[in-house]
C-alpha positions in Angstrom: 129.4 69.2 83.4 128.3 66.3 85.5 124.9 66.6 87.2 126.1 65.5 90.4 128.6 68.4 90.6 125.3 71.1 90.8 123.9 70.3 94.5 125.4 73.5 95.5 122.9 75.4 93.6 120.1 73.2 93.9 118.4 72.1 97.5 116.5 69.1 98.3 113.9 68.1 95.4 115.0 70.7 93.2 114.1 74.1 95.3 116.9 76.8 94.8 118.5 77.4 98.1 118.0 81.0 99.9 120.5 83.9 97.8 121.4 81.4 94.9 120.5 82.8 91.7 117.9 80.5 90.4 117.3 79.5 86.2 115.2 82.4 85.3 117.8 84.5 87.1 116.1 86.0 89.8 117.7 85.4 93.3 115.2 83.7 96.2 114.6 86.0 99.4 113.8 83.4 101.8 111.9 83.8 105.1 113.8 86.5 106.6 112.5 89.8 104.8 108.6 89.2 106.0 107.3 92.2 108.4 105.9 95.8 107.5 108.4 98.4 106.2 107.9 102.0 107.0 106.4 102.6 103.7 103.5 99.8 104.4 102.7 101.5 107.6 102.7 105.1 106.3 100.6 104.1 103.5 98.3 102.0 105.9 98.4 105.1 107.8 97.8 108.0 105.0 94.7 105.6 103.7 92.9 105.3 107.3 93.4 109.0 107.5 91.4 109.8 104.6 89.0 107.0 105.2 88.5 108.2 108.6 88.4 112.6 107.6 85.5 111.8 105.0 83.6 109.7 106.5 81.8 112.5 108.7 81.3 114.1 104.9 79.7 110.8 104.2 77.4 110.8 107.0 76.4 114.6 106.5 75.8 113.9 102.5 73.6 110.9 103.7 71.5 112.5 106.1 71.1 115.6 103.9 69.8 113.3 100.7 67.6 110.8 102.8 
């Protein structure tokens, strides 16, 4: 195989190009997957609940000890 016949998997200086499988096999996912999911905003979500419903426990212990 000739080394000019590979620029279809290979991009300018040597960076895979978006969807090609690269050599450690693993496929590039390129710019257009950033943003929350619903699962990073439900988890966001579940851990400012319970930050927010003890910290009133928090308070109370605090008072109570000092």
């Amino acid at each position: 195989m000739d080394i000019q016949d590979n620029h279809a998997a290979v991009g300018p200086q040597g960076v895979a190009t978006e969807g090609v499988a690269t050599a450690q096999g693993f496929k590039t996912q390129g710019y257009a997957t950033q943003g929350f999911t619903t699962e990073d905003i439900l988890w966001a979500l579940g851990i400012w609940s319970v930050i927010l419903s003890l910290s009133p426990v928090i308070v109370f212990y605090m008072l109570m000890v000092a």
